[in-house]
N, C-alpha and C positions, 0 to 999 in steps of 0.2 A: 504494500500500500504506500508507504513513503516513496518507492522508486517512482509510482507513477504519478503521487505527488510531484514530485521534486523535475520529472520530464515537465509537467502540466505545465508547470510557474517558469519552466526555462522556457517553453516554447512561446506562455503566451505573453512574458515578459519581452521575447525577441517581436511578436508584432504589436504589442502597445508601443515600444520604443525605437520602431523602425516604421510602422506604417499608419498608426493611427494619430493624427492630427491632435491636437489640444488647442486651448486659449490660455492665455493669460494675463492674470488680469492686471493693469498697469497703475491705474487714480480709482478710488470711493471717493466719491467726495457726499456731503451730507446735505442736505436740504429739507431743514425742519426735519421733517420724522420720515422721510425718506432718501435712500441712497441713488448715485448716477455712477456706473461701474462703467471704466472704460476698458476694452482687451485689443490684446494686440491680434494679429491674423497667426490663423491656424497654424502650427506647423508642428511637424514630429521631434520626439526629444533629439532624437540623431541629428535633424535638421537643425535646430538650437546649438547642437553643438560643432557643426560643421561652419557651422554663421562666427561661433565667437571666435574672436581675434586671442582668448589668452589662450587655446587651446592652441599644440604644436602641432606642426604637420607631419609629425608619423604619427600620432592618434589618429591624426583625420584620415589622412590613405586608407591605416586599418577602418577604420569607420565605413570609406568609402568600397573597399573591397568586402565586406563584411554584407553593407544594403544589398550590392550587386547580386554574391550569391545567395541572398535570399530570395524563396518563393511566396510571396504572401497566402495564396491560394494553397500552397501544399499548407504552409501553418498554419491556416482555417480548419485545414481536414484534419493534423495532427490534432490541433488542440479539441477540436469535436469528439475526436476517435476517444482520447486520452480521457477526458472529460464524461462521456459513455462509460470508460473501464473504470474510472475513478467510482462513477454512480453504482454502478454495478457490483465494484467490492464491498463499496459501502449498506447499497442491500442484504448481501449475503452475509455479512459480518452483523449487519443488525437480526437477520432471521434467526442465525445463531446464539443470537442470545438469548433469544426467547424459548424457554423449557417449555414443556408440552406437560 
């Protein structure tokens, strides 16, 4: 059960931070009893970090060779498939604990 924990959060930590976008947010500022949030445009943490200047550039190659051989579509299926066996150990492991 941990191993296929532990694949689950690698794979699906590789596309939260490779392919899926975020905002964030830059001014709140306050008005009376309600707030005005301003965000910057979308972009992937990878993207963030490929943007900032204090990062060196053999991070960023690795970085850049790393998106490349990614499949975002194969890590959809992986983390689907993984996420199914995850559920599934977890029913059988709870059936078992139930005495009859």
């Amino acid at each position: 059960m941990l191993e296929t924990s532990n694949a689950l959060y690698d794979a699906h930590g590789l596309l939260l931070n490779y392919f899926y976008p975020s905002q964030k947010l830059i001014t709140k500022t306050r008005y009376g009893s309600k707030y005005k949030k301003i965000y910057n445009q979308p972009k992937t943490p990878a993207a963030r970090l490929l943007e900032n200047p204090a990062v060196d550039e053999s991070t960023k190659t690795l970085l850049r060779a790393r998106l490349s051989s990614l499949d975002p579509l194969a890590l959809a299926r992986q983390v689907d498939a993984l996420s199914e066996l995850f559920l599934s150990i977890l029913v059988h492991e709870d059936s078992s604990m139930i005495k009859p």
